[in-house]
C-alpha positions in Angstrom: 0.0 0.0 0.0 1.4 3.5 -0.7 1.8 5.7 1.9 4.5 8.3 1.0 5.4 9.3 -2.6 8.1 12.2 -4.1 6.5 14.3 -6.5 9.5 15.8 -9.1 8.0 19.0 -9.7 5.1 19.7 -7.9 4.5 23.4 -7.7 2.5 24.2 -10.8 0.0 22.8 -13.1 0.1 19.1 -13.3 2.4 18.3 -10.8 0.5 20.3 -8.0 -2.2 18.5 -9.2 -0.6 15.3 -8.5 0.7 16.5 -5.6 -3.0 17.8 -4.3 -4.4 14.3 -5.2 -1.5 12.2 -3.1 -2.5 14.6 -0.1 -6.1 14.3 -0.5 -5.2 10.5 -0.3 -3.6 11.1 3.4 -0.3 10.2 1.4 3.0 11.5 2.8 3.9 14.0 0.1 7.3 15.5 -0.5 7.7 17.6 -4.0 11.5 18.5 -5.6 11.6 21.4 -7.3 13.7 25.2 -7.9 11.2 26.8 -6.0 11.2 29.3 -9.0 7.7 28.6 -10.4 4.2 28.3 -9.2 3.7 27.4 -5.7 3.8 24.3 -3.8 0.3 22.8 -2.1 -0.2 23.1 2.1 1.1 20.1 3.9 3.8 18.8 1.4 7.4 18.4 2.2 9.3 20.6 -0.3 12.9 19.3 -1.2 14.3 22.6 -2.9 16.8 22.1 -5.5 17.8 21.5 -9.6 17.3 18.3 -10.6 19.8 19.0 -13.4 22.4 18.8 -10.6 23.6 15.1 -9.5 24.5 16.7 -6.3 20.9 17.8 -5.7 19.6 14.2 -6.9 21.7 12.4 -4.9 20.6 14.1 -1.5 17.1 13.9 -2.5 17.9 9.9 -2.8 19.4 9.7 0.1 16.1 11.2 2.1 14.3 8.6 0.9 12.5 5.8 0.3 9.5 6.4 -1.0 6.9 4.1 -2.3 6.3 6.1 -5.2 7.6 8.5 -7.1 5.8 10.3 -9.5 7.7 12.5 -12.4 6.2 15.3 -13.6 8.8 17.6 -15.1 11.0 15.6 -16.9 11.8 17.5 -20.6 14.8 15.8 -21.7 16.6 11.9 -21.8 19.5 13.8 -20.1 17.6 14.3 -17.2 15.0 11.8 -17.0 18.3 9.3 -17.4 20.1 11.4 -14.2 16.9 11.1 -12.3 16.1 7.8 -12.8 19.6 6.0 -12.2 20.5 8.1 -9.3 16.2 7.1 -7.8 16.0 3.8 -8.5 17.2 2.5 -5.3 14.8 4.9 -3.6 11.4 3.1 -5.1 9.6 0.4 -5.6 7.2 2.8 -8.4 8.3 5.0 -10.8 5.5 7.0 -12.3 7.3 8.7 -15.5 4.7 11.1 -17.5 5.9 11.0 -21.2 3.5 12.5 -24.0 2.2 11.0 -27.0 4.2 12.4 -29.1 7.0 9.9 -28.7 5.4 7.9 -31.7 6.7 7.6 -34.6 3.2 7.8 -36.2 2.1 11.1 -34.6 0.2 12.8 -35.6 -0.9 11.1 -38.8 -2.1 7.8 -37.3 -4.3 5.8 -35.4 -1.9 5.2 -32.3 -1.9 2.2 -29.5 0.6 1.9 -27.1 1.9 -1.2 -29.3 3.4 0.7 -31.9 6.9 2.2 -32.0 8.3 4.9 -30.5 10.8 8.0 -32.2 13.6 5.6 -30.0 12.3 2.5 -32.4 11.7 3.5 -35.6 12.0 6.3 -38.0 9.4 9.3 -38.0 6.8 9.0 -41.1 8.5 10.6 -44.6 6.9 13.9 -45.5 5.6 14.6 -41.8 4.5 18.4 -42.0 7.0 21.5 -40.8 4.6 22.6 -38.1 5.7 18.6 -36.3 7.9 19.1 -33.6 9.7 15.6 -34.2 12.8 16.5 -31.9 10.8 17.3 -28.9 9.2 13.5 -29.6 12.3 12.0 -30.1 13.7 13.8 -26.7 11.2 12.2 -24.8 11.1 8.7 -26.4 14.7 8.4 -25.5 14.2 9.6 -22.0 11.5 6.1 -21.9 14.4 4.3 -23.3 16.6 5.7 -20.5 13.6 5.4 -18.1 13.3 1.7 -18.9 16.7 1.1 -18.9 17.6 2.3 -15.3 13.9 1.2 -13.7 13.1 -1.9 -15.7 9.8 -3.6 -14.1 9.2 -0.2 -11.5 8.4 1.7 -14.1 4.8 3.3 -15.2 4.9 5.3 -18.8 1.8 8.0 -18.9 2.0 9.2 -22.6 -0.8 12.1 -22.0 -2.2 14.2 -25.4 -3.6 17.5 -24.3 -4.0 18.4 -21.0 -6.4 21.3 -19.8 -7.6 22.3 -16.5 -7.1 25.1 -13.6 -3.9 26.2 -13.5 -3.0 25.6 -17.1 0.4 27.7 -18.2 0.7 26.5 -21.8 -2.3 29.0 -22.9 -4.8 26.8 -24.8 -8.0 27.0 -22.5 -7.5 30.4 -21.2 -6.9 32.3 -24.4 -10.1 30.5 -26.0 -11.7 31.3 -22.8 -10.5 35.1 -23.0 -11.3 34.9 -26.6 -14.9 34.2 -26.2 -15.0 36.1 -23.1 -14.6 39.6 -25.6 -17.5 38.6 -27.6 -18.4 39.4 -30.7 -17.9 37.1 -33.9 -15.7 34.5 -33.5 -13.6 32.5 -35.8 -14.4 28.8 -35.2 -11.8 26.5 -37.1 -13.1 23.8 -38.8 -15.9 21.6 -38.6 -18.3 22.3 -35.6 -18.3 18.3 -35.0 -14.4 17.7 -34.8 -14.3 15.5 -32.0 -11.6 16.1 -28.9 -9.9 14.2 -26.5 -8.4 16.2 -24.4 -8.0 15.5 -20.2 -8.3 17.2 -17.4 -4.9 17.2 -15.1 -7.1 16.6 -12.5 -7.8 13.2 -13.9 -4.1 12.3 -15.2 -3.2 12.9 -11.3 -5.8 10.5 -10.3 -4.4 8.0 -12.9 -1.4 8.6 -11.8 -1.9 7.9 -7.9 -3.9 5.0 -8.9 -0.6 3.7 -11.0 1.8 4.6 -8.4 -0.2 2.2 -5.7 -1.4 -0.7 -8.4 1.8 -1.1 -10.8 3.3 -4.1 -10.1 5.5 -4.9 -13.5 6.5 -2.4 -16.2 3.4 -0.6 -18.1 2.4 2.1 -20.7 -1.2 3.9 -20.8 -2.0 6.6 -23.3 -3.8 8.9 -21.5 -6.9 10.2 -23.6 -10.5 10.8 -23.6 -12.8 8.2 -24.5 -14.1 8.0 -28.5 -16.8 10.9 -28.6 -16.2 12.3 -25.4 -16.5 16.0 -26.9 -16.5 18.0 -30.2 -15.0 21.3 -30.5 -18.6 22.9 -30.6 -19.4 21.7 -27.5 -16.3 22.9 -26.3 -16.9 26.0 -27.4 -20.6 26.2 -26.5 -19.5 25.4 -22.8 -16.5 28.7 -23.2 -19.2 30.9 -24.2 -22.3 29.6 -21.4 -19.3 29.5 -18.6 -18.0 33.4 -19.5 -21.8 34.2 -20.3 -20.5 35.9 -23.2 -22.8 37.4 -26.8 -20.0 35.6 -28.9 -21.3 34.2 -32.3 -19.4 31.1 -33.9 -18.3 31.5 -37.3 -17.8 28.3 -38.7 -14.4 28.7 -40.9 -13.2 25.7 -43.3 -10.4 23.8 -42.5 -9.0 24.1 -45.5 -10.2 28.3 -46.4 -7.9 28.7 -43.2 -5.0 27.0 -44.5 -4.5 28.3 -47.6 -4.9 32.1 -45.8 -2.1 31.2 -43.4 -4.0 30.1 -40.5 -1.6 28.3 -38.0 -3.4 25.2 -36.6 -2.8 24.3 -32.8 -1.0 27.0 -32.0 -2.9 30.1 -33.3 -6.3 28.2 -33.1 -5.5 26.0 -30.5 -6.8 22.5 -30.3 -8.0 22.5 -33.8 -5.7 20.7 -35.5 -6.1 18.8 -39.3 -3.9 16.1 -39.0 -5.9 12.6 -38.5 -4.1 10.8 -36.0 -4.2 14.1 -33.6 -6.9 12.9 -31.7 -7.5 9.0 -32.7 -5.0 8.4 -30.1 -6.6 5.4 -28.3 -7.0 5.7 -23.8 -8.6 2.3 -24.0 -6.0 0.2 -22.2 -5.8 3.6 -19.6 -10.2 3.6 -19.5 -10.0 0.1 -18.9 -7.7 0.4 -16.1 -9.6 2.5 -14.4 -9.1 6.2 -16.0 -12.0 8.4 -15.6 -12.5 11.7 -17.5 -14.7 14.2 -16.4 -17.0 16.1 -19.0 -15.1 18.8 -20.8 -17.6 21.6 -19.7 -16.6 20.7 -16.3 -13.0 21.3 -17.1 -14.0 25.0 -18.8 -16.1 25.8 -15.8 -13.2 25.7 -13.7 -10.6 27.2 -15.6 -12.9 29.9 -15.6 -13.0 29.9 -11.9 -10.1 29.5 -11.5 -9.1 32.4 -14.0 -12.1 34.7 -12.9 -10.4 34.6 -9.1 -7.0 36.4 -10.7 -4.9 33.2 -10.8 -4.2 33.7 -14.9 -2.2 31.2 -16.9 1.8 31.5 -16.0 3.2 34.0 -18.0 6.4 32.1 -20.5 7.3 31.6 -23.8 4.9 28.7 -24.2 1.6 30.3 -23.4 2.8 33.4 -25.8 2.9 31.0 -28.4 -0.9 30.6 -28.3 -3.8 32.5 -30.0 -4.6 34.1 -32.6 -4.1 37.8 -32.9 -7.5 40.6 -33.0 -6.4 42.1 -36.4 -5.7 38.5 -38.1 -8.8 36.8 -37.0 -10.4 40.1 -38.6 -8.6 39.6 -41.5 -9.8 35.9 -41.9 -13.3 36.2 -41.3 -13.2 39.4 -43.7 -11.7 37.1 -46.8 -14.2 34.3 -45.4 -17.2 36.6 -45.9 -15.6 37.6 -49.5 -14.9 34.2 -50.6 
């Protein structure tokens, strides 16, 4: 039975999350992080320092053990390697969280957790510019170095897009200030696109549920079920939850692209290529996963957004969302067309 589990990370976003769940659990809770970013929950033990630094890592190691540790911040094979050979005497669970862009099909194709990884085969030929194939094949070596050091303690959680309170990439809060203004809005796409994003909340839960149940090596996609929203209803719940006038324009897919329209980023979660969200959570569903409804995850980002506590200011969430005078300038060639 777990009892005490090490968060890496722990302060922001997803890992508070985590951290908030294991808590809520009557867990003993110590995160490890800068103490630079976000802030860490009540009643955690926080282990201040650079995981970067073997130093830092080794001290941390030599407070433990803990029955769990859950990994929530690590970017790079570099340090997920450091992390997990200077840990693995500290645990008998190693919750690493990955992404699913570590296959070599994404984001064209269908995707199982059987299929290869950027560490096991080659990318597809003539995958678009806009793929970011060396941040997938970053983190699909850091599984390989993952597996390597941790063998049979080691949980994979390959997430697609999380959303949720406390988001600091910038997809649901700048649709949610978007719709907020009002006014006619540029809806990409088809109205019944389907989504599968997850709440954080619900990859924590996963999470803490993997960190007490895995017993041998696994890997879970972590996804919504098949038809769990579409990006109207997504939309619909923006505009009901910010009890905003804004009116959906309906823009092709297509009309969009050929005026320069950047999918996921400027318009974010619409996205054309077909394996973006045909990633399958079954194996994750059937081991217990549950995902809440979507308008429950824009309800309280909206809370959580209407009480001050905006999206972290970085690099990442300035990459999101479309600019006033270019969503003007689309829906004005749209209405010429």
């Amino acid at each position: 039975m777990t009892t005490s589990v090490l968060v890496m990370g722990g302060s922001h976003f997803l890992g508070r999350a985590v951290a908030i769940e294991a808590l809520r659990r009557g867990w003993s809770v110590a995160v490890f992080n800068r103490g630079k970013t976000g802030r860490n929950p009540d009643g955690v033990r926080a282990l201040q320092g650079d995981r970067t630094n073997p130093d830092d890592l080794a001290r941390v190691a030599g407070i433990g053990p803990w029955d769990a540790i859950i990994d929530t911040s690590g970017m790079s094979a570099d340090v997920v390697d450091l992390a997990t050979r200077t840990l693995a005497e500290s645990t008998n669970r190693y919750v690493y969280v990955s992404t699913v862009s570590v296959y070599a099909g994404w984001p064209m194709l269908p995707l199982t957790e059987d299929l290869p990884t950027l560490s096991e085969a080659e990318p597809l030929p003539d995958l678009p510019a806009d793929v970011n194939v060396a941040y997938g094949v970053d983190k699909a070596d850091a599984e390989k170095a993952a597996r390597t050091n941790l063998g049979a303690a080691l949980t994979i959680l390959r997430p697609g897009v999380i959303l949720g309170p406390e988001e600091y990439v910038g997809r649901l809060p700048w649709w949610l200030n978007r719709i907020k203004r009002g006014g006619r809005v540029l809806a990409p796409g088809a109205a019944d696109q389907t989504i599968a994003p997850v709440d954080a909340r619900d990859v924590a839960t996963f999470a803490c549920d993997r960190a007490e149940a895995g017993r041998e090596a696994e890997i879970f996609n972590l996804t919504a079920p098949k038809n769990h929203a579409t990006m109207e209803r997504f939309l619909r719940a923006c505009i009901e939850v910010t009890g905003s006038d804004a009116m959906l324009e309906w823009v092709d897919g297509d009309f969009l692209l050929d005026q320069g329209a950047k999918q996921w980023t400027e318009l974010p979660l619409w996205r054309t290529y077909p394996g973006t969200w045909t990633v399958s959570g079954v194996r994750a569903q059937e081991a217990g996963l549950r995902c809440r409804p979507l308008s429950e995850t824009v309800a309280d980002t909206w809370e959580w957004m209407s009480a001050g506590e905006s999206a972290v200011d970085n690099e990442r969430a300035a990459l999101h969302g479309l600019a006033e005078e270019k969503e003007a300038a689309l829906l004005a060639a749209w209405d010429a067309r």
